[in-house]
C-alpha positions as a LaTeX table, in Angstrom:
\begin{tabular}{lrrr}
\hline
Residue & $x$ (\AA) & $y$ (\AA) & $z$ (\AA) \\
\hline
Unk1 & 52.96 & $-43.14$ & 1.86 \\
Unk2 & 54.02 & $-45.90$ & $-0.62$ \\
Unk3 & 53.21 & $-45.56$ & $-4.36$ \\
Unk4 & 50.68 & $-48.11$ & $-4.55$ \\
Unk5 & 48.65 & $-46.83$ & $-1.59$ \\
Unk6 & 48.38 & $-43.73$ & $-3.11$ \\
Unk7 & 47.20 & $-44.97$ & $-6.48$ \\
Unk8 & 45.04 & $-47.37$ & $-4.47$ \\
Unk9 & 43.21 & $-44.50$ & $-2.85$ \\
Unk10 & 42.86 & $-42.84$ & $-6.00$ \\
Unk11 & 41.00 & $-45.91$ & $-7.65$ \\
Unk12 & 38.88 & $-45.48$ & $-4.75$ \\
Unk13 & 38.15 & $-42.00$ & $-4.89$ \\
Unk14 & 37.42 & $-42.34$ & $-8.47$ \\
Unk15 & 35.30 & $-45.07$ & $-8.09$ \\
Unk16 & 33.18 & $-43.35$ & $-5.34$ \\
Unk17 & 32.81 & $-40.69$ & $-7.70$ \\
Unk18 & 31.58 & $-42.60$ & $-10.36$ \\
Unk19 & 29.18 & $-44.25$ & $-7.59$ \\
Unk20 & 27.71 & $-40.53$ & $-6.76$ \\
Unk21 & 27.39 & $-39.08$ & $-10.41$ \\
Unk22 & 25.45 & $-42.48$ & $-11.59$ \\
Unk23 & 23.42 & $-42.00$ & $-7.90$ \\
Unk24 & 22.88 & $-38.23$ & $-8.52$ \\
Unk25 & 21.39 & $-39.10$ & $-12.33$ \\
Unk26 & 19.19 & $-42.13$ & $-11.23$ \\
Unk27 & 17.60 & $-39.92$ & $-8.95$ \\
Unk28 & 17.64 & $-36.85$ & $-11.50$ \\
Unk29 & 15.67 & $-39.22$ & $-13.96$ \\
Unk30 & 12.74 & $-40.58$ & $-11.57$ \\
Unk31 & 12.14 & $-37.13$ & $-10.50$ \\
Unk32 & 11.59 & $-36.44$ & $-14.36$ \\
Unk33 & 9.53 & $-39.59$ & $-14.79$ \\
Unk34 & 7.49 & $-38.37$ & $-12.23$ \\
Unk35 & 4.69 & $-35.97$ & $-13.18$ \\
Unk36 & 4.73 & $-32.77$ & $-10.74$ \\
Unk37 & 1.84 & $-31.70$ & $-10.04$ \\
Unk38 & 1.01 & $-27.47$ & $-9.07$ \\
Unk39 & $-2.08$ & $-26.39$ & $-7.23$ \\
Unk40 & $-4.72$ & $-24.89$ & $-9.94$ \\
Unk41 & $-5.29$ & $-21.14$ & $-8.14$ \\
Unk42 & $-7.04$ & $-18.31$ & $-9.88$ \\
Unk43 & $-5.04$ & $-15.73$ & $-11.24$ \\
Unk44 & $-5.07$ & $-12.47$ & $-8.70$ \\
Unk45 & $-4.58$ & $-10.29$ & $-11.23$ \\
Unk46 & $-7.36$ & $-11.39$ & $-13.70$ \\
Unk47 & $-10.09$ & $-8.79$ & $-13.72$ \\
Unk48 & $-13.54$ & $-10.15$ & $-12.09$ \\
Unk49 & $-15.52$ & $-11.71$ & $-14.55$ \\
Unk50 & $-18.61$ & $-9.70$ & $-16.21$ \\
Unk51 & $-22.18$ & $-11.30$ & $-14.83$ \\
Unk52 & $-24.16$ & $-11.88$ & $-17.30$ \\
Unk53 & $-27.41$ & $-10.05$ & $-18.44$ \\
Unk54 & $-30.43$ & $-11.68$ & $-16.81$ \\
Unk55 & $-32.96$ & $-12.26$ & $-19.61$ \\
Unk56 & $-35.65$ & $-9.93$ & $-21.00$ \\
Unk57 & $-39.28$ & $-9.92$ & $-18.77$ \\
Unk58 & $-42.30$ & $-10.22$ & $-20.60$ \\
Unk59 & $-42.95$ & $-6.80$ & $-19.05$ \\
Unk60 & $-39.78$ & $-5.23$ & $-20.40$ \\
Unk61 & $-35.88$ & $-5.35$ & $-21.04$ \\
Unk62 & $-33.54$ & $-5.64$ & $-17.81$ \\
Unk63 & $-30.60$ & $-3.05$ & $-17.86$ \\
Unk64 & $-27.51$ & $-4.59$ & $-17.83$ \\
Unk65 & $-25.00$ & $-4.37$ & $-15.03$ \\
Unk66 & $-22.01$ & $-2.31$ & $-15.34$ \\
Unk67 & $-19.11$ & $-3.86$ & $-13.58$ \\
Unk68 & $-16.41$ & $-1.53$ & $-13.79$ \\
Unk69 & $-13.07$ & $-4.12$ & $-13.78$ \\
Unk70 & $-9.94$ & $-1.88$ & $-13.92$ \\
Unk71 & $-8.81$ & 1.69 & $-13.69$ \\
Unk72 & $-5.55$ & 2.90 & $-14.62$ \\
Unk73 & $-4.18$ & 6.27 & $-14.08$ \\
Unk74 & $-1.03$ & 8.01 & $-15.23$ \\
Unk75 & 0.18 & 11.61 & $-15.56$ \\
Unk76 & $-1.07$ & 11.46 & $-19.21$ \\
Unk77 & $-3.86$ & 9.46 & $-19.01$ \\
Unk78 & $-7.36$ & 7.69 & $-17.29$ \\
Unk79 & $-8.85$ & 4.73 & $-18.65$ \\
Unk80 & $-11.07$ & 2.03 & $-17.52$ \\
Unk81 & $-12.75$ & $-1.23$ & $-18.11$ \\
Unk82 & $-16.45$ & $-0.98$ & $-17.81$ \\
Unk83 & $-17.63$ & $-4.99$ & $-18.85$ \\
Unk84 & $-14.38$ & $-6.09$ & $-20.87$ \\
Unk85 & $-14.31$ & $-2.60$ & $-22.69$ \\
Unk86 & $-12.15$ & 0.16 & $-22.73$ \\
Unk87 & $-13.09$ & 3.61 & $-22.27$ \\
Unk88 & $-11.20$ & 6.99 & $-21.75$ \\
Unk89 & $-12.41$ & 10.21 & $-20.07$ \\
Unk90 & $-14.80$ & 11.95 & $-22.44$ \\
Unk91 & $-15.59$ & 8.42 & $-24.01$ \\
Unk92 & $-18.61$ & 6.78 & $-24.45$ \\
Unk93 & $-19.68$ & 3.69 & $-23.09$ \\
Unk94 & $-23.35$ & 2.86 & $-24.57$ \\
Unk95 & $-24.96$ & 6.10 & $-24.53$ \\
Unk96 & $-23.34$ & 7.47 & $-21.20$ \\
Unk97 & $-20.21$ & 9.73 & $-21.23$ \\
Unk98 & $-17.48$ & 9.01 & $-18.91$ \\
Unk99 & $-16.61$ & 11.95 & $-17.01$ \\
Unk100 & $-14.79$ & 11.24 & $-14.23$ \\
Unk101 & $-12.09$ & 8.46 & $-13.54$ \\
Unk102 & $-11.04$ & 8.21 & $-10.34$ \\
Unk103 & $-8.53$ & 5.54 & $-8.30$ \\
Unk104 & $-11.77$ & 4.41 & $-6.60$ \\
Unk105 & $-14.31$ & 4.55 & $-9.12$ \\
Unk106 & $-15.89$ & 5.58 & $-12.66$ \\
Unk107 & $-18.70$ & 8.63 & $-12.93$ \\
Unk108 & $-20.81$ & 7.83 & $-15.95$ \\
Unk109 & $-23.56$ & 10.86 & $-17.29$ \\
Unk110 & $-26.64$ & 9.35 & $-19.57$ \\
Unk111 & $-29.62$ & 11.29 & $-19.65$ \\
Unk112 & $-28.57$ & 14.20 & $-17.29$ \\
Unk113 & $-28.25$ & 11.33 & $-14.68$ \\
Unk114 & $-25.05$ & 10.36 & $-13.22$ \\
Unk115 & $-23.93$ & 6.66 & $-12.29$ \\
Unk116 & $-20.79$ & 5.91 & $-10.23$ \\
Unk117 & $-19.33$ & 2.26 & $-10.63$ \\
Unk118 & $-16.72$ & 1.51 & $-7.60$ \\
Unk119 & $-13.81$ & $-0.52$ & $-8.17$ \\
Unk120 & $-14.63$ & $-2.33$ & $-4.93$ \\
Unk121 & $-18.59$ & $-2.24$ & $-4.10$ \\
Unk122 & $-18.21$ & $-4.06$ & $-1.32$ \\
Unk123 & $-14.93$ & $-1.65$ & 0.48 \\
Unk124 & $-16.16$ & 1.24 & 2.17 \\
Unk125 & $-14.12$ & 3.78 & 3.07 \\
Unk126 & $-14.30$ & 5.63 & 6.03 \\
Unk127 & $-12.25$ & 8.11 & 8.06 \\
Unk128 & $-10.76$ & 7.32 & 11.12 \\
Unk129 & $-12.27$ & 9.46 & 13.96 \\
Unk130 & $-9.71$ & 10.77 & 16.46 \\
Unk131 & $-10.48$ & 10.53 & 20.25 \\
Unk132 & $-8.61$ & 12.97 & 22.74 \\
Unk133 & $-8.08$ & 11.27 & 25.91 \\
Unk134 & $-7.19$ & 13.08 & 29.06 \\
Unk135 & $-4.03$ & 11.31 & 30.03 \\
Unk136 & $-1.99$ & 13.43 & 33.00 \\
Unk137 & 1.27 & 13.97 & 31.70 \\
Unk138 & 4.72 & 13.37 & 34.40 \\
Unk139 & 7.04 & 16.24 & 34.35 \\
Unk140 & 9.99 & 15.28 & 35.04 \\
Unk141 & 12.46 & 17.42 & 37.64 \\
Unk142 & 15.61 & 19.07 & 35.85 \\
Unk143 & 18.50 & 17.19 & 37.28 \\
Unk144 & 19.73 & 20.35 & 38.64 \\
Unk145 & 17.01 & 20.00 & 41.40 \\
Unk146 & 17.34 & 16.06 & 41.95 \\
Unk147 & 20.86 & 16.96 & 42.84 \\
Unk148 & 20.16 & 19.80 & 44.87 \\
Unk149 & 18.12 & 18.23 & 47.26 \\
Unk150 & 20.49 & 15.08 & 47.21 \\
Unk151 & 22.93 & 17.39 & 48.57 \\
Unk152 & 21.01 & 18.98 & 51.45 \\
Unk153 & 21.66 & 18.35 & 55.02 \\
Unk154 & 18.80 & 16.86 & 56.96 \\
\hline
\end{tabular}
């Protein structure tokens, strides 16, 4: 190839780059003029929120509920979060002493009476029953005897 085609080709390839890189930012700057917008979605990992006290009656004062939020266990120690507050085994939450903390659930004692708050009301665990079912098994003939009666004469 002659000299001047080459440096003909090279202008071109340098010009096509040129075309691409101002292509590549012109692109690269509307995306940044326009606003992106994300989905708003609730956090999964944000604790339930605590309900909040229904009023006091004329007749008298409502307890409040005890929403028990998190529980977290490790070799060392238990702690929940009973309404935004933590508490460790042997703590006391109000006038009720936590004495049990479980992966499920809380077991408060107030008054000699005991309260358990679930992590999940609403789950309820249950085992699964087994069923036996009378299904014949097929035994299956060594291959000794297929082979045996293979070879027989009729």
């Amino acid at each position: 190839m002659k000299k001047s085609g080459r440096k003909k080709l090279q202008t071109m390839a340098q010009r096509l780059s040129r075309g691409l890189s101002l292509y590549a930012c012109g692109v690269i700057f509307a995306l940044l003029d326009h606003p992106l917008h994300a989905e708003n979605l609730p956090d999964p990992t944000r604790p339930p929120l605590v309900p909040e006290a229904a009023p006091a009656s004329e007749a008298g004062a409502v307890a409040p509920t005890l929403v028990l939020q998190s529980v977290l266990i490790s070799p060392r120690h238990r702690v929940a979060i009973i309404n935004g507050e933590t508490v460790k085994l042997g703590d006391f939450y109000g006038t009720a002493k936590v004495v049990k903390i479980s992966e499920s659930g809380v077991v408060l004692k107030a008054d000699g009476n005991l309260q358990t708050l679930k992590l999940f009301p609403s789950v309820e665990k249950k085992k699964p029953q087994i069923v036996e079912t009378n299904i014949p098994s097929k035994k299956k003939s060594p291959r000794s005897e297929q082979n045996t009666d293979k070879n027989k004469e009729p």
